[in-house]
C-alpha positions in Angstrom: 18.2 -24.6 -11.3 20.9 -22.5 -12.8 21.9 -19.1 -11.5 19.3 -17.0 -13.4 16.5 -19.3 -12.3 17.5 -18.9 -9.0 17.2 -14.6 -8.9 14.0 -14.9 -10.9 12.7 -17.5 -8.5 13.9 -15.1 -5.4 12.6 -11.8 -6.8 9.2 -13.6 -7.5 8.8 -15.2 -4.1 9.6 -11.7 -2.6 7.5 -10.2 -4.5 4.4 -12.2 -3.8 5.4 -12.4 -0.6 5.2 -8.2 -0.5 2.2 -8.5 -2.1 0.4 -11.0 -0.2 1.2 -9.2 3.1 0.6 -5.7 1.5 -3.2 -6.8 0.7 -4.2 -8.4 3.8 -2.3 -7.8 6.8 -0.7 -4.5 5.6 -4.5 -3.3 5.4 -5.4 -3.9 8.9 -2.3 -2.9 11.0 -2.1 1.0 12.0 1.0 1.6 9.8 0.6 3.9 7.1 2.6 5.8 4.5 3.4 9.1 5.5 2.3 10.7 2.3 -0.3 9.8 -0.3 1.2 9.9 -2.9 4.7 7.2 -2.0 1.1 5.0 -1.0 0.0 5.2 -4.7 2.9 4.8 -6.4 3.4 1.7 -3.9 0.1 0.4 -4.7 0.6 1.1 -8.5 3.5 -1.5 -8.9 1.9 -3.9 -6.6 -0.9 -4.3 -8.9 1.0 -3.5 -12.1 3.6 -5.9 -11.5 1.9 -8.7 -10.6 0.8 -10.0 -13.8 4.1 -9.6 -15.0 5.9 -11.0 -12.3 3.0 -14.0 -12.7 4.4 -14.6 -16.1 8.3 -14.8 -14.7 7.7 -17.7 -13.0 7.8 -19.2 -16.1 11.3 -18.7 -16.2 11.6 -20.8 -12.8 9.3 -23.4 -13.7 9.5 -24.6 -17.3 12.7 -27.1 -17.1 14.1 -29.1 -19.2 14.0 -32.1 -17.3 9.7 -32.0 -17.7 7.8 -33.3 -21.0 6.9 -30.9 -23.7 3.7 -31.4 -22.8 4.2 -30.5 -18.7 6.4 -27.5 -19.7 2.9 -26.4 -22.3 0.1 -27.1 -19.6 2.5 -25.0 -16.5 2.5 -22.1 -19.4 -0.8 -22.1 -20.2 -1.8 -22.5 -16.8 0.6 -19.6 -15.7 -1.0 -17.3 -18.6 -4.4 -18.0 -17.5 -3.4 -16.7 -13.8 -1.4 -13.8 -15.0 -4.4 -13.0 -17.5 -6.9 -13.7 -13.8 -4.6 -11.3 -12.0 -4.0 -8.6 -14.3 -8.9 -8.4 -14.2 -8.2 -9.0 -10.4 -5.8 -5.7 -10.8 -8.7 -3.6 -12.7 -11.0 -4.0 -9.4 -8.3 -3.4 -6.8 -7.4 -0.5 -8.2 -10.8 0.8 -7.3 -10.1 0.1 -3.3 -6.3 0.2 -3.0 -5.0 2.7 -6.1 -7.3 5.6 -5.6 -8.5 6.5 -2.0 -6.0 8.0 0.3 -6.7 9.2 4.1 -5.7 12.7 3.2 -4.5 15.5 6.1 -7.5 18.3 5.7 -6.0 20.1 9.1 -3.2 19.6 11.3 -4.9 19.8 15.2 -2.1 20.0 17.6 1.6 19.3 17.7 3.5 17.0 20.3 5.5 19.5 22.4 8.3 16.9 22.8 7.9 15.4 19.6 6.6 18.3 16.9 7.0 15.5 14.4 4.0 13.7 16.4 0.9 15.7 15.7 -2.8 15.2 15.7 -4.6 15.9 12.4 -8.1 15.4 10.9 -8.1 13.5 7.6 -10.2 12.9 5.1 -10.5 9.7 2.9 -9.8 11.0 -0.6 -11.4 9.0 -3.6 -10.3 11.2 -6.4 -13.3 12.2 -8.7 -15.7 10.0 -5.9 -15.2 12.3 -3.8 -15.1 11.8 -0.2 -15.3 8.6 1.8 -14.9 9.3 5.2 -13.4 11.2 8.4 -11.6 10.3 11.3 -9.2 12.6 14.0 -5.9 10.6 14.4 -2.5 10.6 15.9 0.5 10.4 13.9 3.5 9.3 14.9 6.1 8.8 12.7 7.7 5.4 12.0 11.0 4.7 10.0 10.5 7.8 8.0 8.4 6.9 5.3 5.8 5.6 7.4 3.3 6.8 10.8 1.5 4.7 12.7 -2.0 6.2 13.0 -4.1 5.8 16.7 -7.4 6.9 16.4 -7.8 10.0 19.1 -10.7 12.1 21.1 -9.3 15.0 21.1 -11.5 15.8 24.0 -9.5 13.1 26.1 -5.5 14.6 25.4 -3.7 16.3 27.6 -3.9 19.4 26.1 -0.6 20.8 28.5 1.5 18.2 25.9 0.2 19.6 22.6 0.3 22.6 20.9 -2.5 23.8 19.6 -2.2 24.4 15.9 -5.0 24.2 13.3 -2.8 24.4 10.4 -4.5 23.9 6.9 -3.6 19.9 5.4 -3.2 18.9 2.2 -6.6 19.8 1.0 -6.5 23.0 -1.1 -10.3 25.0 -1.9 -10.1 27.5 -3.9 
């Protein structure tokens, strides 16, 4: 494999590798993105990219060493996945592109930690409307992320939080 095979065959492999874990076990730990909209644009060339990226692993794959024949079926083959993921991408969108779990009010604040607050959210689905509710505790994580607990308010020690009921993201005329 010469040099450019080698960073196409890298980038791809990381990549799918980004991918694979983003769609599985990404969807079931408690880490988040902090805001909605770095989640969608995430999500965006997740499924954009990997048709395309698909289709570079014909860069890695086709060799010279193979028949003509070899290096025509691993193409066609390849297109046929890439063609397989990019309809794949069409219905993902629908569960991974446009809902979001959107702040509707900010509950209480950490006294020690005022980055760590408690908020009610709503899951966001665009022109769908609404999905769902939940109260949860976010506590930020690297920044760009929180890791989200679900809470009973009922159950906090309410002589650690501040009480704050600060409008969220969601905006009514």
């Amino acid at each position: 494999m010469n040099f450019i095979q080698k960073i196409f065959f890298v980038l791809t492999l990381i990549f799918f590798g980004i991918s694979l874990f983003s769609m599985t076990v990404g969807q079931i730990i408690p880490i988040e993105f902090a805001d909605w909209r770095d989640m969608h644009i995430f999500y965006d060339i997740i499924l954009r990219g990997l048709p395309i990226m698909i289709l570079l692993t014909l860069v890695w794959t086709i060799r010279k060493k193979r028949s003509i024949r070899g290096n025509f079926i691993i193409g066609i083959v390849t297109a046929l996945i890439a063609f397989g993921a990019y309809l794949s991408t069409i219905f993902l969108m629908f569960s991974f592109g446009f809902g979001a779990w959107v702040n509707e009010e900010t509950i209480y604040e950490n006294k020690d930690n005022p980055k760590q607050t408690i908020n009610y959210q709503l899951w966001d689905i665009g022109a769908f409307g609404y999905g769902g509710q939940r109260t949860v505790k976010l506590t930020p994580f690297l920044g760009l992320w929180v890791v989200a607990t679900k809470i009973d308010t009922t159950t906090i020690e309410k002589d650690k939080w501040t009480l704050l009921k600060r409008k969220g993201d969601i905006k009514f005329p």
